[in-house]
C-alpha positions as CSV (number, residue, x, y, z in Angstrom):
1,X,0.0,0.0,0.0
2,X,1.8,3.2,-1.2
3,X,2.1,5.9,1.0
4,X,0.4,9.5,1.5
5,X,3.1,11.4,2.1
6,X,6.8,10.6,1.8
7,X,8.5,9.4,5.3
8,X,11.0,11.3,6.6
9,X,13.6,8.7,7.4
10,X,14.5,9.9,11.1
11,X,11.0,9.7,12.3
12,X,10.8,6.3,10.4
13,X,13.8,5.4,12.4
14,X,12.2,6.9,15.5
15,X,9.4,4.9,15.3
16,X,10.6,1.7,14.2
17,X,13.0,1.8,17.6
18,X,10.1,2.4,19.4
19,X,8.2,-0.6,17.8
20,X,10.9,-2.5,18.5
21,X,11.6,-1.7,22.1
22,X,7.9,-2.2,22.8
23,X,8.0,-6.1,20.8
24,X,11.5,-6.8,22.6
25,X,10.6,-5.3,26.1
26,X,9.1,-8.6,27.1
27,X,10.0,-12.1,28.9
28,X,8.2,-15.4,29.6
29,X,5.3,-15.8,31.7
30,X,7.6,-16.4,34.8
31,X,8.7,-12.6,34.6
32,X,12.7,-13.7,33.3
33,X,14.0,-13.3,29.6
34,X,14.4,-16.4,27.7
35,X,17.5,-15.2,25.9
36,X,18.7,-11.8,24.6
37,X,15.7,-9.6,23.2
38,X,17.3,-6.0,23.4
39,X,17.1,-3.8,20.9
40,X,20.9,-3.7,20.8
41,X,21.1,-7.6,20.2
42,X,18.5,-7.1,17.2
43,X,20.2,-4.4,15.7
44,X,23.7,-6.5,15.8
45,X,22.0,-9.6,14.1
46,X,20.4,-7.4,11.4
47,X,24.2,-6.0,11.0
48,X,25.6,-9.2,10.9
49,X,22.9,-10.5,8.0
50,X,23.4,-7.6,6.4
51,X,27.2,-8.2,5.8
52,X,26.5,-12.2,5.4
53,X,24.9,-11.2,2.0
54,X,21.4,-12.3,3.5
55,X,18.1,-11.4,1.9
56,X,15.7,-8.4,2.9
57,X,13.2,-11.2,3.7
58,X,15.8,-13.8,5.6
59,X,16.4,-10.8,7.7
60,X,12.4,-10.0,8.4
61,X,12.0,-13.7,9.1
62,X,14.8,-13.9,11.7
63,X,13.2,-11.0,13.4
64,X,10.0,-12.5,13.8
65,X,11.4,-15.9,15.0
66,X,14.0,-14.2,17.1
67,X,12.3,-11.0,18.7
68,X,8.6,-11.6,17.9
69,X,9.0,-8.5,15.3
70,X,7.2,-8.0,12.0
71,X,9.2,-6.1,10.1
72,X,8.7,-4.8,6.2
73,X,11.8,-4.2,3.8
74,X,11.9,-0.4,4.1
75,X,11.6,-0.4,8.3
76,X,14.9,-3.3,8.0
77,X,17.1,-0.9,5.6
78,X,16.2,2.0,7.9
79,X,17.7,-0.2,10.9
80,X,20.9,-1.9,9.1
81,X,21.7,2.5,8.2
């Protein structure tokens, strides 16, 4: 779905942290983290992809398996920037 306007990419970038922190914030039922959710750890894996030659939608998948966050193409470049 095209947009109205065009997206300024810092408030895309704004947001999509936010989005993140929210989706990553959490833990398990029992109140402790099952493994590494920061926003930091995501950020580093999407780096790491990003370098490994992966694919926009490798990347997306990861990040839903990983840290429960659905991410489109343009919101993964504007974190891997």
């Amino acid at each position: 779905m095209p947009l109205k306007e065009p997206v300024n990419q810092g408030t895309l970038a704004t947001s999509l942290c936010r989005k993140m922190a929210r989706t990553l914030g959490g833990g398990n039922e029992h109140g402790k983290d099952t493994g590494d959710r920061s926003l930091a750890k995501a950020l580093n894996v999407l780096k790491e992809m990003k370098a490994a030659g992966r694919t926009w939608q490798e990347m997306g998948e990861r990040m839903e398996r990983g840290f429960g966050a659905s991410l489109e193409k343009d919101q993964l470049k504007a974190l891997v920037r």
